[in-house]
C-alpha positions as CSV (number, residue, x, y, z in Angstrom):
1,X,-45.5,-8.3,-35.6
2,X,-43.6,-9.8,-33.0
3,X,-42.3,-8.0,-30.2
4,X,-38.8,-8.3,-28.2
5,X,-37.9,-6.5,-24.6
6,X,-33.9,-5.3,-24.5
7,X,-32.6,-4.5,-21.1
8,X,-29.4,-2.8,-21.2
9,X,-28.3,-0.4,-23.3
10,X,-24.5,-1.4,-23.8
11,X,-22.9,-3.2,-27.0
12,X,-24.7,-6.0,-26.4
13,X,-28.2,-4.6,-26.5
14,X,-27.9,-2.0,-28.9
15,X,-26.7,-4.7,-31.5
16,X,-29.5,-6.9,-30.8
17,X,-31.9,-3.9,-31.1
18,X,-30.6,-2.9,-34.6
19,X,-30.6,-6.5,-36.1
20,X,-33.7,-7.8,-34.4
21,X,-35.1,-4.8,-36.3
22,X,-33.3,-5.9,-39.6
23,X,-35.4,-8.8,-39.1
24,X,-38.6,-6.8,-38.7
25,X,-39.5,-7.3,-35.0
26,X,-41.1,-4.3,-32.6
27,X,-38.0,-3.6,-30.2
28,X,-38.1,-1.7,-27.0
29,X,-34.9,-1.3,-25.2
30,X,-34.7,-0.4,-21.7
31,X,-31.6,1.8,-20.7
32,X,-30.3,3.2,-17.1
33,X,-28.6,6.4,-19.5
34,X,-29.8,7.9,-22.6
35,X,-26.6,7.0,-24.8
36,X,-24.6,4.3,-26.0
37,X,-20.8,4.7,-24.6
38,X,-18.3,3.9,-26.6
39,X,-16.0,2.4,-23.8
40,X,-12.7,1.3,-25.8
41,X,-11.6,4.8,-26.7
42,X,-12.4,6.1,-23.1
43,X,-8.8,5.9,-22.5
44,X,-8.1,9.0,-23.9
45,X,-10.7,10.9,-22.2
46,X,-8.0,11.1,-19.0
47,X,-5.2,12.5,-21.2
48,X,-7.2,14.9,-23.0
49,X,-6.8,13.0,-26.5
50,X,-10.9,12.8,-26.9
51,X,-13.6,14.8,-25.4
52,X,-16.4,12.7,-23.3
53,X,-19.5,14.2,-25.4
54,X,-17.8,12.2,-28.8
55,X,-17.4,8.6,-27.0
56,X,-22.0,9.3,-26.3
57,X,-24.2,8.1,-29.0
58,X,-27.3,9.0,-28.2
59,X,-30.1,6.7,-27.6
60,X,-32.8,9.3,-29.6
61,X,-30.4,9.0,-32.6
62,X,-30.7,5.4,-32.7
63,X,-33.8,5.5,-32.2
64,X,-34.4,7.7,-35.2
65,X,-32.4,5.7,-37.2
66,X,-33.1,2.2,-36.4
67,X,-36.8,2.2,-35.6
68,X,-36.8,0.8,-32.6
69,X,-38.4,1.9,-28.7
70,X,-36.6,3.2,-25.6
71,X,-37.5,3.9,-22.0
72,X,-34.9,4.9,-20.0
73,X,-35.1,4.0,-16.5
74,X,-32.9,1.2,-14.5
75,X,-34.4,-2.2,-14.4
76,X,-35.6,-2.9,-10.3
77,X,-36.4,-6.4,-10.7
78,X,-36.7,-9.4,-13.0
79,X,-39.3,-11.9,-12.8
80,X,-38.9,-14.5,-15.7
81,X,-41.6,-17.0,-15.0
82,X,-43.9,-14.5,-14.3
83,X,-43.1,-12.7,-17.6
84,X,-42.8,-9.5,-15.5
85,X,-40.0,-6.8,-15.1
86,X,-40.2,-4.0,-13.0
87,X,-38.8,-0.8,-13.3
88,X,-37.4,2.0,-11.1
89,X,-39.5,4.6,-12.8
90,X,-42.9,2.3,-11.9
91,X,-43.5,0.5,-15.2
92,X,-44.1,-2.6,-15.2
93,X,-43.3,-4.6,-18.9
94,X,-45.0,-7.8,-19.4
95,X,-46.3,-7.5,-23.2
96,X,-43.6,-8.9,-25.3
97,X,-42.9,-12.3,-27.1
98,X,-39.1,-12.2,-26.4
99,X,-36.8,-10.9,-23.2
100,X,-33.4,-10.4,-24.1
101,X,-31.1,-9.6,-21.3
102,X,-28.3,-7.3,-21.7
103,X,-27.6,-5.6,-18.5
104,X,-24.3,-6.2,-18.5
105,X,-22.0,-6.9,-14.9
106,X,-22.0,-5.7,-11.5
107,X,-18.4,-4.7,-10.3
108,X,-16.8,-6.7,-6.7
109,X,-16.8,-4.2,-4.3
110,X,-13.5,-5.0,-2.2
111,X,-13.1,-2.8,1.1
112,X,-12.3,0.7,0.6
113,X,-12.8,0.8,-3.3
114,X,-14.2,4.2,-3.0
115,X,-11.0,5.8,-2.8
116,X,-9.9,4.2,-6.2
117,X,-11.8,5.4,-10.1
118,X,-12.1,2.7,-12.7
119,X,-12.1,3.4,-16.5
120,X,-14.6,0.6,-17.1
121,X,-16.7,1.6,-14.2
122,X,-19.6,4.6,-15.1
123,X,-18.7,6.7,-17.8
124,X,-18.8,10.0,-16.1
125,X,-15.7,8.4,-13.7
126,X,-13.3,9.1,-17.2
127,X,-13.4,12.9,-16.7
128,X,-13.0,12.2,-13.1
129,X,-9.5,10.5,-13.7
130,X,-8.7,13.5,-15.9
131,X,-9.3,15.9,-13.3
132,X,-7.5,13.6,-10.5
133,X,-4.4,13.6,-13.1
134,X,-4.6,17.1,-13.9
135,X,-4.2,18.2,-10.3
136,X,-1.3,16.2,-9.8
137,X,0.4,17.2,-13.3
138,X,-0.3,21.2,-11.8
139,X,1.5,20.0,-8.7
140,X,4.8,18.8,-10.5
141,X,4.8,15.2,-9.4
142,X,3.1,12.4,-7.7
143,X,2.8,8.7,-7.4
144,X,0.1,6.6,-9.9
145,X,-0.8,2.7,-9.0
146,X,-2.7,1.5,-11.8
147,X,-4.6,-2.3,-11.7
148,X,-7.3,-4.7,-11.2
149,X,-9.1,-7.2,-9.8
150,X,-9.9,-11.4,-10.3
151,X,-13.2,-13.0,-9.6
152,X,-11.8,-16.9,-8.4
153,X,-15.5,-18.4,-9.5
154,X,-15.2,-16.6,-13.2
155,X,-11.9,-15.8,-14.9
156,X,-13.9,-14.6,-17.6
157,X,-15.0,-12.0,-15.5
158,X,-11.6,-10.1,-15.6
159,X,-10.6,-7.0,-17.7
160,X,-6.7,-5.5,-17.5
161,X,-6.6,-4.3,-21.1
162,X,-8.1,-1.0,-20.8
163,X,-5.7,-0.6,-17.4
164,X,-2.9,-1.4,-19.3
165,X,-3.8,1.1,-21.8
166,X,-4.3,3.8,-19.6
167,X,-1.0,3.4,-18.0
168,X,0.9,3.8,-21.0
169,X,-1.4,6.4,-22.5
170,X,-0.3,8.3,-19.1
171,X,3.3,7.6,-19.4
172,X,3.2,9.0,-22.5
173,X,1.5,12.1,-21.9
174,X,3.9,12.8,-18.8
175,X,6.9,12.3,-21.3
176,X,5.5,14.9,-23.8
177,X,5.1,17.0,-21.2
178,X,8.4,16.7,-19.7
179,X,7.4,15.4,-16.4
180,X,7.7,11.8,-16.8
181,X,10.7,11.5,-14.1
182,X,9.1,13.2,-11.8
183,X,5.9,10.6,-11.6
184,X,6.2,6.8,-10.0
185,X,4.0,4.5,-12.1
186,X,3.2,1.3,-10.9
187,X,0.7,-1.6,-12.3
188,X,-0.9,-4.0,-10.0
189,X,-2.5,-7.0,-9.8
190,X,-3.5,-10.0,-7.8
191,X,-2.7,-12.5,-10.2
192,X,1.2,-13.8,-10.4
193,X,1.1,-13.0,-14.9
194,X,-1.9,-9.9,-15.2
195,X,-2.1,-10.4,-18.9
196,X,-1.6,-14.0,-19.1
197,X,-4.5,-14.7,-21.3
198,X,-3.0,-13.0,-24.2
199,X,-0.7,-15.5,-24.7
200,X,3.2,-15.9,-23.8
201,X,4.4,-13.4,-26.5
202,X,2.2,-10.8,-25.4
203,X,3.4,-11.6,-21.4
204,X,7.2,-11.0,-22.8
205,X,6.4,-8.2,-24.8
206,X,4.8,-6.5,-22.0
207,X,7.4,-7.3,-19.9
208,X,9.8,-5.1,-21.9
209,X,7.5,-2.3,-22.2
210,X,7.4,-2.0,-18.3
211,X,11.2,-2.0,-18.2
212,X,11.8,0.3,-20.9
213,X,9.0,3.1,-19.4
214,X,10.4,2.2,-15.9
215,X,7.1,1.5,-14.9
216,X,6.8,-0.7,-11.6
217,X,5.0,-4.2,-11.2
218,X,3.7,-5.2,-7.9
219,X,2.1,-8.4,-9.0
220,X,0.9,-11.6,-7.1
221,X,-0.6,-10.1,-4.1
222,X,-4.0,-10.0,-3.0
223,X,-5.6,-7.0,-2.2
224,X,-6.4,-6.7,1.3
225,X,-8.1,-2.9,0.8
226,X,-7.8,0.5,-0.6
227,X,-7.1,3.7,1.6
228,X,-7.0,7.1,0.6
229,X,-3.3,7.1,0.6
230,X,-2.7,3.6,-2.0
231,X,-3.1,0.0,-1.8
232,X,-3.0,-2.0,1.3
233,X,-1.8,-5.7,0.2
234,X,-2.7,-9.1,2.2
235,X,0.6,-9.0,4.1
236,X,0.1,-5.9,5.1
237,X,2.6,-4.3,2.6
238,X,1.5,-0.8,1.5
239,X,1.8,0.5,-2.1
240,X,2.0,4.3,-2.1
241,X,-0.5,6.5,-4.1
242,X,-1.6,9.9,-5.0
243,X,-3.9,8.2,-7.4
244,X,-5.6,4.8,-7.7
245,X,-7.1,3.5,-10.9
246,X,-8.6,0.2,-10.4
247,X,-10.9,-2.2,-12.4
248,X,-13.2,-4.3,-10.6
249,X,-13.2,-7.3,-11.7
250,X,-16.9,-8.2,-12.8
251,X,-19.8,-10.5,-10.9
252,X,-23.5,-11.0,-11.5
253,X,-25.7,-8.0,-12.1
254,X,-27.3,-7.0,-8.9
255,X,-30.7,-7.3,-10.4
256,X,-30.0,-10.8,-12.0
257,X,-28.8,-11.9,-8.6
258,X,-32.4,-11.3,-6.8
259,X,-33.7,-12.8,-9.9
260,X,-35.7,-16.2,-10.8
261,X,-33.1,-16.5,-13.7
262,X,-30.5,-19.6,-13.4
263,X,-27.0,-18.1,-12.7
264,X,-23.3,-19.5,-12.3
265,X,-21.5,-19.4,-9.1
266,X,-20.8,-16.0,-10.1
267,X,-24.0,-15.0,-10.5
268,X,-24.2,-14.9,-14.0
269,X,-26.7,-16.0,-16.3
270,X,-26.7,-20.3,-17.6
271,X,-27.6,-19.7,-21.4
272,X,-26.6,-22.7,-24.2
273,X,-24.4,-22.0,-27.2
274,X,-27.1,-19.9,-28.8
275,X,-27.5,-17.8,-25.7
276,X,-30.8,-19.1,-24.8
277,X,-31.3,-18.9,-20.9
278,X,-31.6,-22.5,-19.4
279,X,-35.4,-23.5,-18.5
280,X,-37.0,-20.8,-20.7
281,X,-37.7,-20.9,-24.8
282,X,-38.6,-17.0,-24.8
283,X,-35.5,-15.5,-22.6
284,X,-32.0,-14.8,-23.9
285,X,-28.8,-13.6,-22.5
286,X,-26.4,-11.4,-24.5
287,X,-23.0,-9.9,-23.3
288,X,-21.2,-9.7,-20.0
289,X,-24.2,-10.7,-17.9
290,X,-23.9,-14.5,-19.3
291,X,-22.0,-17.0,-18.4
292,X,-19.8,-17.5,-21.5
293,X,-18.5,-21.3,-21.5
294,X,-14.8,-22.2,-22.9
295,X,-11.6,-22.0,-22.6
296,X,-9.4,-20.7,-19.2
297,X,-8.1,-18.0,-21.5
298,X,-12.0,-16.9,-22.6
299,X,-12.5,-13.0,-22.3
300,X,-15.7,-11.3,-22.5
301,X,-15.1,-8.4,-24.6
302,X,-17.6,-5.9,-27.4
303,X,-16.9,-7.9,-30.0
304,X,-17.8,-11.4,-28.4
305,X,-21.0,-9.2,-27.1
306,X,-22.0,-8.1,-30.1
307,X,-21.5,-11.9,-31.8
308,X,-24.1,-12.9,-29.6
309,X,-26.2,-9.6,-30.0
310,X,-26.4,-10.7,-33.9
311,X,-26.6,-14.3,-33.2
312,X,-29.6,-14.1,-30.9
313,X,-31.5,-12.0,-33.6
314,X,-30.9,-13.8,-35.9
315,X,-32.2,-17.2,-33.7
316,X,-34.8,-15.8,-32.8
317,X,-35.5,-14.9,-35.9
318,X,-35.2,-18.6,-37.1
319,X,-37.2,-19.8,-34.7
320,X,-40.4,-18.0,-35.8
321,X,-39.3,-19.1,-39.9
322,X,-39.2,-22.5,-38.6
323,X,-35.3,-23.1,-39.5
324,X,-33.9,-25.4,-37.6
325,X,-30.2,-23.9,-38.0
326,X,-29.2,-22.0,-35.0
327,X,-26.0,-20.0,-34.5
328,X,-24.0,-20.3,-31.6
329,X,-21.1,-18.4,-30.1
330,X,-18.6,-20.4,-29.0
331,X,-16.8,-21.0,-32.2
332,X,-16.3,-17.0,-32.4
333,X,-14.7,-16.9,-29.0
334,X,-11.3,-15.4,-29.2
335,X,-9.3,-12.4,-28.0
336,X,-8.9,-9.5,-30.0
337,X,-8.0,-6.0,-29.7
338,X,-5.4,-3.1,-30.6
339,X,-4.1,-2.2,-27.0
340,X,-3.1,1.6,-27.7
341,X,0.1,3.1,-25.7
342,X,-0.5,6.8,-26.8
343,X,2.4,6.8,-29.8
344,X,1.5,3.2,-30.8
345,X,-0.2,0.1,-30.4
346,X,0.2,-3.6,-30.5
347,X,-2.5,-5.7,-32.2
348,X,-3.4,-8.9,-29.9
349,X,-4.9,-11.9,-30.5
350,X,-5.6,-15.4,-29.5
351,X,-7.9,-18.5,-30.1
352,X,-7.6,-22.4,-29.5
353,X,-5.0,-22.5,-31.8
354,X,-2.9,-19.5,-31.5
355,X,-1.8,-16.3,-30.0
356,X,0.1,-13.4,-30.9
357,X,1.0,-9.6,-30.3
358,X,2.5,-7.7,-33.8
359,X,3.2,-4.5,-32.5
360,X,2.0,-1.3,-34.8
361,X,4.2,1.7,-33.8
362,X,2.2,5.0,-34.7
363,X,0.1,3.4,-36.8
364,X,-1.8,1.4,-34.4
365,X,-2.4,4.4,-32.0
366,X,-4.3,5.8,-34.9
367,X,-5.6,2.9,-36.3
368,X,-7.6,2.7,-32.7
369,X,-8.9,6.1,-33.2
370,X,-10.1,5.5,-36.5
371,X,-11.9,2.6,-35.2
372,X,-13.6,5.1,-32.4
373,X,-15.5,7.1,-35.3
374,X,-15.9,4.3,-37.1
375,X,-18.2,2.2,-34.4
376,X,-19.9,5.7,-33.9
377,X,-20.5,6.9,-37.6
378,X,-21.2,3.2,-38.2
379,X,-23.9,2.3,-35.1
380,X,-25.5,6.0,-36.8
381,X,-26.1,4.4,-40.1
382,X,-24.0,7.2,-41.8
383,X,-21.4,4.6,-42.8
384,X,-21.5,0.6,-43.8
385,X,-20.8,-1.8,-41.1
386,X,-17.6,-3.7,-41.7
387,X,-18.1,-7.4,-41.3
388,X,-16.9,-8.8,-37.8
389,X,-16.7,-5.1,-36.6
């Protein structure tokens, strides 16, 4: 039996750990945490809507379930040619036919970003939000700047969904609370249109919902730095904030970086259309830590991440049957998701050929939801996987 190394324990590795198993391979996966976070519902972790401990899956239950190894320790270093990596906890792994790399990005690190929490940053930093938000809501009022970052040498690089989400998930909770008026929202962004990927619908459509929540935009200014008191801009203009929620944009994983692997300008991984890392025939890169090729508008997002996760299994799995049909991800890259506003939802999509935004009041809010238990009941085995989900 053949055997295939996983590091990172994300949506990327986790897939590629249950189908390389499917396909009868010995799988150990290396993790830095002992579950699997389910980070699109973690917007509701702030506004008390979901507790933390039901967004962890943990990584002995998959385990148990899928038949497959874990170690968890971080991954210190990478050495590809040398078919060694080196971990913080002193292993070192060198016995395996296949590396697959799943590690995931580093976050940019602009000046003074300690004084902001990010929803897509570590998972504990969601019930840190909650208790930021719950002093302020004991306090009676306060001002909230929501927004995130670009990377100029990877667009792909950028997530705003999950910002956008818990924005209006937070505007919603002040209104049912009463308190609504008494809080100053704001979104921010470097970018003139934050959003603009989604397609010129969506851009209109979010327009209105700013208006009509009286939300502020301060959009099209760099960020110069964070201070403990809000948002310092590059002409020295000064956004005001009890409370900063930023995302990061994304860049090459630390570890990758100080690598022998071939990476972007970005410091992300080269791989080919069937995620095969350039220069090697046993390494693979799944997930945010690749450079994903395509269109300006390309996203890296779970589902494109797990596409590749079930992709690379099953290539690798081709390659020992001697098929020569390979699949590759590009032709799956699109945008999709249900972007949830805490009483609704709006579902969003685009490819090469279209884009669009249907909104789904009520039912989309709970729709999302659903979807939570679903990818947790489902990565358990206690329910079928859905096709494409």
């Amino acid at each position: 039996m053949k055997s295939v190394l996983i590091l990172g324990g994300g949506f990327a590795g986790v897939e590629s750990a249950i189908y390389l198993r499917k396909h009868n391979y010995k799988v150990t996966l290396v993790s830095d945490r002992d579950f699997f976070y389910i980070y699109p519902t973690s917007i509701w972790v702030p506004t008390h809507d979901v507790k933390f401990k039901n967004l962890c899956v943990g990584l002995k239950d998959l385990k148990r379930v899928h038949g497959f190894n874990t170690i968890i320790s971080e991954v210190q270093s990478i050495q590809a040619k040398q078919k060694r990596i080196t971990l913080n906890n002193g292993d070192v792994l060198s016995d395996f036919d296949y590396l697959i790399i799943a590690l995931g990005a580093s976050k940019m690190k602009p000046k003074g970003v300690q004084h902001t929490l990010s929803i897509c940053g570590a998972p504990q930093q969601s019930m840190q939000i909650r208790d930021k938000l719950d002093a302020l809501i004991k306090q009676g009022s306060g001002k909230l700047a929501f927004g995130f970052g670009g990377n100029p040498k990877d667009s792909s690089a950028v997530r705003g969904g999950p910002g956008f989400e818990l924005l209006f998930n937070v505007h919603n909770m002040l209104a049912k609370k009463g308190l609504r008026d008494k809080f100053e929202l704001t979104f921010f962004a470097p970018m003139q249109q934050p959003g603009a990927r989604m397609g010129d619908k969506a851009l209109k459509m979010m327009d209105m919902i700013f208006k009509k929540n009286n939300i502020h935009k301060q959009f099209g200014k760099k960020i110069k730095e964070f201070v403990t008191g809000g948002v310092i801009f590059e002409d020295n203009s000064k956004l005001e904030s009890d409370f900063t929620m930023f995302i990061p944009a994304g860049e090459g994983h630390s570890v990758v970086k100080s690598s022998d692997l071939p990476q972007n300008d970005a410091g992300f991984i080269k791989i080919n259309d069937f995620c095969e890392v350039e220069g090697f025939d046993y390494v693979y890169a799944v997930g945010d830590v690749s450079a994903i090729k395509g269109p300006s508008w390309r996203a890296k997002q779970g589902h494109i991440a797990e596409v590749m996760a079930r992709n690379t299994a099953y290539n690798i799995y081709a390659k020992d049957t001697n098929k020569t049909k390979l699949k590759g991800y590009s032709e799956h890259l699109n945008i999709l998701c249900v972007m949830d506003s805490g009483n609704g939802a709006a579902f969003v999509y685009r490819d090469g050929k279209k884009a669009k935004m249907i909104p789904m009041p009520i039912i989309g809010h709970w729709l999302k939801k659903g979807w939570g238990h679903y990818c947790r009941l489902s990565k358990l085995g206690r329910i079928p996987r859905i096709p494409g989900m």
